[in-house]
N, C-alpha and C positions, 0 to 999 in steps of 0.2 A: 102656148098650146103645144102639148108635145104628140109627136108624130110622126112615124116610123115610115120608110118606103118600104112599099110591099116588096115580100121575097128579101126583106133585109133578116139577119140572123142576131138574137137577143145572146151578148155575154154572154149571158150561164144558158144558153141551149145544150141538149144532150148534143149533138152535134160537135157545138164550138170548146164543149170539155173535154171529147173523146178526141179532138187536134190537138191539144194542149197536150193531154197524154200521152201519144205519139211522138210529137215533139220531147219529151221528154223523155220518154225513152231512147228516142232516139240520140237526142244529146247524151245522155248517160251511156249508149253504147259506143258512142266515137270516141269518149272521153276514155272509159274501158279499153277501148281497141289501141288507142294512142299510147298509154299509159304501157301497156303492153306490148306494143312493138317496140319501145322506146329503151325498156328490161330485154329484150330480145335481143336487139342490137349493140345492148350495152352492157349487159352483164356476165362477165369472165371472173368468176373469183380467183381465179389463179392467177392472174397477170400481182403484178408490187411482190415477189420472194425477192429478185434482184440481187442473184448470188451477190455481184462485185462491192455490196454494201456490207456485207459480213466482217466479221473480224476470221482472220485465216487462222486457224488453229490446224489444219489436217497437211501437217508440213513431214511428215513421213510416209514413202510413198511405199506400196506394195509391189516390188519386184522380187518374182520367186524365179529359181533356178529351173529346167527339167527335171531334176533331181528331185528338190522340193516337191513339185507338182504332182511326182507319181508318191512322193509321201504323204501330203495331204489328201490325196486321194484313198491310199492305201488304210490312212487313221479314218475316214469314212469310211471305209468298206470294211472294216474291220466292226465299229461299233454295228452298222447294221447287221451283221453275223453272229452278234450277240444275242439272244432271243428274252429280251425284258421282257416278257408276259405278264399284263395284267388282267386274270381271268376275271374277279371281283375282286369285293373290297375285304374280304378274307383272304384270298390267294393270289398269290404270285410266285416268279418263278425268282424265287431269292438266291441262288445257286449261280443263274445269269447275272442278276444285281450285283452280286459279291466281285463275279469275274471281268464288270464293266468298271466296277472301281479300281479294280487293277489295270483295266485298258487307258482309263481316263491319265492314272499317275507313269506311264510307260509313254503316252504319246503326245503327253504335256507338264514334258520335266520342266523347262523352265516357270512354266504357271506354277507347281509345286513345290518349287525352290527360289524362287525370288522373294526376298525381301519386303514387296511392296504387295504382296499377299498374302492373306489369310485364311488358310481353309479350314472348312470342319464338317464333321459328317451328322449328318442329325437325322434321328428316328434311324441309324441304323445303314439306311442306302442313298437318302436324298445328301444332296452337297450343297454347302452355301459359302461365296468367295466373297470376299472384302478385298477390294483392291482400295489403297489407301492412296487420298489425293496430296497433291503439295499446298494444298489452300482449302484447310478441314473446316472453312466458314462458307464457302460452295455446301451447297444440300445435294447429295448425293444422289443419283438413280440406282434403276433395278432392270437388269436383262433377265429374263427367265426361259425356261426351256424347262421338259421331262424328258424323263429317263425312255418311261415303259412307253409299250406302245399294245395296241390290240391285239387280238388272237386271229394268227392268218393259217393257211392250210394249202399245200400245192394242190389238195385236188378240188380246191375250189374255182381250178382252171386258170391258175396261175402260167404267163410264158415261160416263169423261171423260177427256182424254189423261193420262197418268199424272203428265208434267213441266207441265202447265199451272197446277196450283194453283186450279182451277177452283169455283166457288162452286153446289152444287146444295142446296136446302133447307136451307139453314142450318150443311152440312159443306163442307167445303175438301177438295177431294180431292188426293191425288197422292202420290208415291212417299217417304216419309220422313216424310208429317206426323205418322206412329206413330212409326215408329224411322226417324231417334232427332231429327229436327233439329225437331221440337216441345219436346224438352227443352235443346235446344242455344240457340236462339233465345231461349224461353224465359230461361235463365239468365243469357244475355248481356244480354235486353232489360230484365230485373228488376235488375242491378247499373247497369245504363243509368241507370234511373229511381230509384236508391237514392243515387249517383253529384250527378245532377242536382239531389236536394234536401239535400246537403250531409253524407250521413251518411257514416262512420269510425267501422271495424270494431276492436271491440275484438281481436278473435280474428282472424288472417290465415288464407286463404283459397285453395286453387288450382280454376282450372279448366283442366280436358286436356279438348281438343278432336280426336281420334286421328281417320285419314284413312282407315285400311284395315281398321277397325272388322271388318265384312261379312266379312272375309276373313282373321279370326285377330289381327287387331294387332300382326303381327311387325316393321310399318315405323314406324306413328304409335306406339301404344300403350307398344310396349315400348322404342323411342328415349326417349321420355317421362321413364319409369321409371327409366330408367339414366342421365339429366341428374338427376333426384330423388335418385339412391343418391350420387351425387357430389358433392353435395351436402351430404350427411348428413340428408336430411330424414327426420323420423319423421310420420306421418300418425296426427290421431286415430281419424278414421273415412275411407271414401272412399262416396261418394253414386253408384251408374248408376242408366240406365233398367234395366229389368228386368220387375217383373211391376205390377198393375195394381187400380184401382178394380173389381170383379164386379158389380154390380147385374142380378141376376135369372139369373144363371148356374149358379149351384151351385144344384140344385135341392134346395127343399125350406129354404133359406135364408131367413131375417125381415128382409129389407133389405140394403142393400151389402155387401160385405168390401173394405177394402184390404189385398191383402199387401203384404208386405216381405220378400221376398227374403232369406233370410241366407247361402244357399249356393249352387250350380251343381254339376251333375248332372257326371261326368269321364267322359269320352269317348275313344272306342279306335274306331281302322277297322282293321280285323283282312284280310288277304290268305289266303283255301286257294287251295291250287292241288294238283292232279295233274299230273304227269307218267309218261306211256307211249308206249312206243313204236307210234309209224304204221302205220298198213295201210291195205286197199282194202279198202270195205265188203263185198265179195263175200265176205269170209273173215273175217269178224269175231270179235275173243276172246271168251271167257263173261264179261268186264267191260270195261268202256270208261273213258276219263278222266271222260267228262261222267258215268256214270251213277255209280262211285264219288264222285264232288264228289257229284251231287244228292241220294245218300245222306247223305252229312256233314251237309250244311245240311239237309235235314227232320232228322236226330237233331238239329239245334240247333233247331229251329224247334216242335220236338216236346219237349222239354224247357227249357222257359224258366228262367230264372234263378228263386235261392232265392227267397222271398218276403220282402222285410225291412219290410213296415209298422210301422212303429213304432217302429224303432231310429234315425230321424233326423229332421231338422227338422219331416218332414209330421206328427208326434204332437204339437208344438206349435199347427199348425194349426188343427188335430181340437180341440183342446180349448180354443185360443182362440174358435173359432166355435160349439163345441155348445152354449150357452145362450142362439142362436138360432134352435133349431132346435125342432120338436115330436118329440114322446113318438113313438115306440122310439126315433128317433135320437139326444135329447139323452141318453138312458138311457146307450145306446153308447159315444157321443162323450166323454161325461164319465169314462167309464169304459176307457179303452183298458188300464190294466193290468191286465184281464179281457178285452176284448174284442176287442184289436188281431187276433188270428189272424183272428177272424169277419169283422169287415169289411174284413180286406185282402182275404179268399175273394170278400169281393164289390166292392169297386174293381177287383180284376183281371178283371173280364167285359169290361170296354170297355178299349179302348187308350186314351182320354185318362188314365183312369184309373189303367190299370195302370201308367201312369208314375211315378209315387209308390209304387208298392208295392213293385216290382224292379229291376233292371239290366234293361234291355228291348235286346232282339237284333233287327235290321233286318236281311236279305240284300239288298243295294239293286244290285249288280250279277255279273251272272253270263256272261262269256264262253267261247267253245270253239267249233272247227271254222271251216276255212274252204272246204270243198265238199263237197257232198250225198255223192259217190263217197270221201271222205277220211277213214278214221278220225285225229281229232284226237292229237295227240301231248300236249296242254298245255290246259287246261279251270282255270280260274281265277272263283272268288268275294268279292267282299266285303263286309263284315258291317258294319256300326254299331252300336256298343254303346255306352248313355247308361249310365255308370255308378253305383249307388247311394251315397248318402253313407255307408252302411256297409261298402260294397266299397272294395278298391283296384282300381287298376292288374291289380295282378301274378294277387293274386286271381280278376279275371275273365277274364284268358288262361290259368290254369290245367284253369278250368272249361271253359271253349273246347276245350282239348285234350284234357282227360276224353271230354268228351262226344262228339266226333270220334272217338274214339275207333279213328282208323286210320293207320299209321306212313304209310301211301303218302299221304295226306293233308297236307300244310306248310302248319303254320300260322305265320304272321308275319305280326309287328304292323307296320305301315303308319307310324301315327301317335298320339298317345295322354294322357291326363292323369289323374290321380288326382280324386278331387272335392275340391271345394275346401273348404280351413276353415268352420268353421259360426261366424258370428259371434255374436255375442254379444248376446240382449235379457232380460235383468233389469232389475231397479229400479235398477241402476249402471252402464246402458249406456247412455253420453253420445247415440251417434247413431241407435240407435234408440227413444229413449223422446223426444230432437227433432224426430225423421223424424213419429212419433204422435203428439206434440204441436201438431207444423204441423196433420198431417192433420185433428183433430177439431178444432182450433179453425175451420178451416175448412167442415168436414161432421159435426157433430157427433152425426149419427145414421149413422155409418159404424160399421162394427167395425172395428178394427183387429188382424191377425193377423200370424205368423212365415211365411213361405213358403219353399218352394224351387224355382228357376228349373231345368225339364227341357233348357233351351235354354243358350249359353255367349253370354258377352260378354266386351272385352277388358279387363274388370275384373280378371278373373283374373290379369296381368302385375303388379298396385300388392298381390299378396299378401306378399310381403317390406317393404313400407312400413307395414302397417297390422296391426293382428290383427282388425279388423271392417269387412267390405263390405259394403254395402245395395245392394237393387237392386228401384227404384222410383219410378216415379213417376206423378201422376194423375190418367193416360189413364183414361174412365170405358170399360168394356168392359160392351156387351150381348150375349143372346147372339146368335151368328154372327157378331160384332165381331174373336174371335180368328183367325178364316180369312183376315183383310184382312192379316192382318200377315205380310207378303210374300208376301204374294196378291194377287187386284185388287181394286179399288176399295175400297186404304189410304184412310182418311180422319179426320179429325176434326171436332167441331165445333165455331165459333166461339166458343161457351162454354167449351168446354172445354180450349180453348187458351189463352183468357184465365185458365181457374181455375190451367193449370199457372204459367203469370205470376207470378200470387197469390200460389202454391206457393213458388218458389223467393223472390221476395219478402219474403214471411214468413221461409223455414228462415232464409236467411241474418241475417235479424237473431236470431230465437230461438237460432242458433248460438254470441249474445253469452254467452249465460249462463253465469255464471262458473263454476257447480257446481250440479248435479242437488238438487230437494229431497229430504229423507230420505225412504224409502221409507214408508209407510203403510198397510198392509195390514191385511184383518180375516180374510184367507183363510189356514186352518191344511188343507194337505193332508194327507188321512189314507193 
């Protein structure tokens, strides 16, 4: 006989399922929660560099005289006095070009007398150096740097004229001592000085010095490239400017960041336009060219692009820096494959920000009409879009034209790229585990992390040479430091100029190193 006591509860009661559920979730979130505190407290990607396991290759040291000091100083302040102008990609100020060629061979005789180099001019004003190694079966790298720089103006409230190189507290001001001919100078003045105390590179070496940088590098950059392909050279790594030392920027941070650049953001200028037929305002249709465009662009402006935090370089970031940071946000940081949704929700409130999170949509110019009396026949838009490294191209003009979502609306693309390769930083990537090696031997309370550049350089041309571009180097940046950079009052300071010296100084000898030490680690990712 079967027979239940009363007020007993049967297995599958709604009741005794809805316990089990709870239970379950509950287990599932301790387990989450564990798993997670567990990455919080253990995860450092930075710990295993372990300078003392290296092979020593930086056995020449950099000591300059006074003397020296106000001359390196002086061959910087002289290039920035030079006024490289790239106004576009027709014009420039070639008159300065010509007289920086001469600055270049007057303040780096021994670079253009030695033996172990090879220079040549190409396209005219870009420079490209071959330093040749003692062991031509090493693959070669690539330092680069440009010439020109923007168009600046003192009465754009400048402290100091922009071309004078002027000396206020301790900073040099003027148009390029950011970008880029602090790194330009720099790298010349450190082979200078490597040169001069008799050292031969095991590893051979180029530097491209590109003229139209500013303006795409379709004349210096990519003439360049295409003497390299002819060549046959394969590139182990290639070194730009890029992005930068942080100290006190990212808020909430325990001391410096420097990034390293491994990619660049791909870029599209998108064209709408309408077309309708003319009239006289007196008689006007129920829709105008201008007022269909200005529809178009708020539905673009009104639906931003997907959210991808976390699908490219920036979750590298994140997680190289959260064992910087304090309680909720190391919780976070450490945890992006939980939490990425959440704080991309909150990077995207600010536009510096949201620049890492999505494809970000600009409408930077909007024409139509030429009299008060005239309906326009033709009302025209266009958009800038910083593409993500998870988007393509093609991708984000499909979206474009979703979202438009009107046939009378033409959209065409202008001009455009894909983002670029993501290169490459593990425990077996030659040029960025050298690039973070320079770095903390020199600042050794820096963190070092992976970046991605919102901005483009004409690094992008040496991507068929190479499978790994870096893009960095270290300018210390505080905050409001990033508005200078082609803004007013670009400047550096004499220190800082001197540490990028240092910088290149050191990589180039650390670049002797025949083979990476074996990886070392005690971190097991769960």
């Amino acid at each position: 006989v079967c027979w239940r006591q009363q007020g007993a509860l049967s297995p599958t009661s709604p009741f005794t399922a809805h316990t089990r559920s709870v239970r379950g979730v509950l287990v599932t979130v301790s387990l989450l929660f564990a798993i997670a505190s567990i990455r919080t407290l253990s995860l450092d990607v930075n710990v295993g560099l372990q300078l003392a396991r290296w092979e020593k290759t930086n056995n020449i040291s950099l000591v300059v005289s006074q003397q020296q000091r106000e001359e390196l100083l002086d061959n910087f302040k002289e290039a920035i006095r030079i006024p490289t102008v790239s106004f576009s990609k027709d014009e420039s100020n070639t008159t300065a070009l010509r007289e920086f060629d001469r600055f270049l061979r007057k303040a780096f005789p021994t670079v253009f007398s030695s033996d172990l180099v090879r220079h040549e001019l190409v396209a005219n004003y870009s420079h490209l150096f071959w330093v040749r190694g003692s062991q031509p079966d090493l693959v070669p790298y690539l330092l680069l740097a440009h010439i020109d720089v923007v168009p600046a103006s003192e009465s754009d409230g400048w402290d100091a004229p922009p071309f004078s190189a002027e000396e206020i507290d301790g900073f040099i001001y003027g148009r390029g001592t950011i970008d880029d001919k602090g790194s330009l100078v720099g790298i010349l003045q450190a082979l200078e000085y490597l040169l001069m105390k008799g050292y031969a590179p095991r590893r051979g070496f180029y530097i491209s010095l590109g003229h139209d940088e500013e303006v795409s590098g379709t004349k210096g950059a990519m003439n360049i490239v295409r003497v390299l392909k002819q060549r046959g050279v394969r590139l182990l790594f290639v070194l730009d400017e890029g992005l930068a030392v942080l100290d006190g920027v990212i808020s909430g941070l325990e001391g410096p960041a420097a990034l390293i650049g491994l990619s660049e953001k791909g870029w599209a200028t998108v064209k709408l336009s309408v077309f309708m037929a003319p009239g006289h305002s007196s008689m006007p249709p129920s829709e105008t060219s201008i007022g269909i465009l200005a529809a178009a662009v708020k539905r673009l402006e009104d639906n931003p692009m997907p959210r991808l935090f976390g699908h490219g370089p920036e979750k590298g970031t994140f997680e190289h820096l959260a064992h910087k940071f304090g309680l909720p946000m190391k919780f976070i940081m450490s945890n992006l494959w939980l939490f990425a949704p959440l704080l991309g929700r909150v990077l995207e409130r600010k536009p510096e920000t949201n620049a890492f999170v999505r494809t970000t949509t600009a409408v930077t110019m909007f024409n139509a009409g030429v009299k008060v009396n005239i309906m326009p026949s033709l009302a025209e838009a266009y958009v800038n879009l910083r593409i993500h490294s998870a988007q393509s191209l093609q991708e984000v003009l499909d979206l474009v034209q979703s979202t438009v979502g009107d046939q009378r609306v033409k959209v065409e693309l202008i001009d455009g790229f894909d983002p670029l390769p993501v290169s490459s930083m593990d425990d077996k990537s030659f040029g960025f585990q050298i690039i973070k090696k320079t770095v903390l031997e020199m600042f050794p309370t820096v963190t070092v992390a992976p970046g991605i550049c919102i901005g483009n350089t004409d690094s992008r041309h040496f991507k068929d040479l190479t499978d790994d571009i870096y893009r960095f180097a270290p300018v210390w940046f505080k905050p409001g430091d990033a508005q200078r950079f082609h803004g007013i009052n670009e400047r550096i300071s004499k220190k800082n100029y001197e540490e990028l010296l240092v910088f290149y100084f050191s990589l180039i000898q650390n670049c002797d190193i025949l083979k990476l030490p074996e990886p070392h680690s005690t971190i097991h990712e769960l």
